[in-house]
Structure formats: C-alpha cells, structure tokens
N, C-alpha and C positions, 0 to 999 in steps of 0.2 A: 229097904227103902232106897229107892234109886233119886241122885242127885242130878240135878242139870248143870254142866258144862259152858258156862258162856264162854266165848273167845274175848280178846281183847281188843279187837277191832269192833266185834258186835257189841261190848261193853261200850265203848265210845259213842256209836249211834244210839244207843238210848239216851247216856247224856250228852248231849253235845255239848263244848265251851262256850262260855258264855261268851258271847256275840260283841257287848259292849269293854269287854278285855281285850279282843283282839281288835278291836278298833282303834281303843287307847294305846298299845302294845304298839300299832301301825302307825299313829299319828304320833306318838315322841320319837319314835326311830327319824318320820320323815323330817320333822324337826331338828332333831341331831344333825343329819346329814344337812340341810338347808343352812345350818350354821356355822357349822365348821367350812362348809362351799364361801360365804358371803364373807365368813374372816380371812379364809386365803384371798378371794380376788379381790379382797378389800386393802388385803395389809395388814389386817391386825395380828400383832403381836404379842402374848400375855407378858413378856420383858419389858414393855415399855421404853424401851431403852432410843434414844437419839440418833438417826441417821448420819452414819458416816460422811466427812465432806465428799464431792463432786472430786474425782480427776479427772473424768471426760467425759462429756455430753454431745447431745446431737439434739437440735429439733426437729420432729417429722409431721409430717399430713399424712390420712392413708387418704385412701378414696376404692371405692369398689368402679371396676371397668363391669361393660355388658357383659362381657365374655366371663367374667365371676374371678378374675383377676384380681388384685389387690393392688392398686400404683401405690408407690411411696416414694411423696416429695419432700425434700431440705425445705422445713420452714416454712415461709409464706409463700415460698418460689415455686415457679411453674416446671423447673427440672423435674423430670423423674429420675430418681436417685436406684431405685431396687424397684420390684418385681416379687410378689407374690403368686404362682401362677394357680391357674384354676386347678380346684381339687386337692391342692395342699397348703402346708401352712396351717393348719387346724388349729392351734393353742396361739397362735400370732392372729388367729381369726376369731377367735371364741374368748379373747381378752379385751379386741378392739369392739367384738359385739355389746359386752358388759359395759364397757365405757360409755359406748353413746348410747346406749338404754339408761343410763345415767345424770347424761349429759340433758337427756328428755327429759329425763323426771324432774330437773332442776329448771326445766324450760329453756335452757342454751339448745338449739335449733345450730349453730355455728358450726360447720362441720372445718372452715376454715382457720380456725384457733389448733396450732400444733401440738403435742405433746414430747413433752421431753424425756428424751430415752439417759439415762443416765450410770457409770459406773463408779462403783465409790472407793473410796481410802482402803475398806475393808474387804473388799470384794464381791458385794453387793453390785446387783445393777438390778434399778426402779426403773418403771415407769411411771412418769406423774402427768396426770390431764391439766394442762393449764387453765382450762375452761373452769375448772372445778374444784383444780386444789386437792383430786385426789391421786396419793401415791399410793403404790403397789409395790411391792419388795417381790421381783421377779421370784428368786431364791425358795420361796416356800413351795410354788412347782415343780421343782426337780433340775439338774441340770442340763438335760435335753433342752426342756423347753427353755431355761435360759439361754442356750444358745441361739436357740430361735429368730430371740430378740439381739443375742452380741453380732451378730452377724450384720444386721442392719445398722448398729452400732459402729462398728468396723468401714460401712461402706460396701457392700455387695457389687457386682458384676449390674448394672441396669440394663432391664430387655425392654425389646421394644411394646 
C-alpha cells in the first residue's frame, strides 16, 4: 500500500486561510497603530497627570516660503526669527502639518494665530496651538525630535 506525501506548502494551497481573518488581523493592527499615532501627536497621556508650570516660552508663526522653506516669526511680528530650510526639518514639519489639519477641521482658516512653544518646571517642552487649545507634550517623540523644537525655542541663527 503506497502512501501519498503531501508537502506543507502544497497542504496550504488546498486550504487556504480564511480570507475574512486576515482581513480582521489587518484592520486591528492598522487600528492599533492609528491610535497609539493620534495619542502621541495629541498628548495623551494614560497618567493624567497636570502640566508642569511654564519657565520659558516663546510665541511663534510658521508659514511655508515657495521655495518649501519654513519661515518662523516671533508672535504676530513680521520679523523672521529662524529658518527651516527646504528638505529638512521633517518632525518640526510633520507636527506643524497635524496641527493645521486640525486647525481645518475646527474650521480656524487662521494661519495668523501663533503657537506657543513652551519649556516647563520639569523638563517638558510643549507645544500648544492657540487657535485650539491643543497641547502636545513634545517628550513622547524622543529627544531628537525635541530638540528640533528647543532650538527655535532658544532662538536660532535667522536666514534669509
């Protein structure tokens, strides 16, 4: 009596996984990921815990140049203060993008309302949109990326 040998591969293509598992499997993961995203650039913190006081702030404007540049103004002021130059900056660009995708969805159109860059008691530095009232706890990015933002804090070298 001779036996047939299926492989495990060939085992697989007769039954193939069901279709609607790996759909669900793929739709909680992207979920997962989507939320844990929205709670970092959001701020959320599961401590709950109260924002350290302010020991020094700055208010800034960005504004994008043609040339894909980033100016940054003091406040409501026409100075340029720093310099984003094209092609870098990616997490000072990809924070300021979330914001005013925000700022829209609230229907503030204002690109003139500054945001305050701020570092705290405890060693925190936020950024909070004024337009919106939302803060951000830089800190949950890493601290590259927060220095990204202490830099413009600080006062940067301004290009033309």
């Amino acid at each position: 009596m001779e036996t047939e040998h299926v492989g495990v591969s060939e085992h697989l293509n007769q039954q193939p996984f069901p279709r609607g598992a790996l759909i669900g499997a793929a739709a909680l993961i992207g979920f997962s990921l989507l939320a844990v995203t929205l709670a970092r650039v959001v701020g959320l913190e599961s401590s709950g815990e109260p924002l350290a006081p302010v020991v020094e702030s700055r208010e800034l404007r960005f504004a994008d140049r043609a040339d894909g540049a980033v100016l940054v103004y003091e406040g409501q002021g026409d100075e340029v203060v720093d310099l984003v130059p094209p092609g870098s900056g990616g997490f000072v660009r990809g924070v300021l993008r979330a914001l005013a995708r925000e700022r829209r969805s609230h229907g503030d159109q204002e690109a003139a309302v500054p945001f305050r860059l701020s570092r705290r008691a405890d060693g925190r530095v936020t950024l909070e949109d004024l337009s919106t009232g939302r803060v951000i706890d830089l800190r949950a990015f890493g601290p590259t990326n927060v220095e990204a933002f202490t830099r413009l804090l600080a006062g940067g070298e301004a290009a033309p």
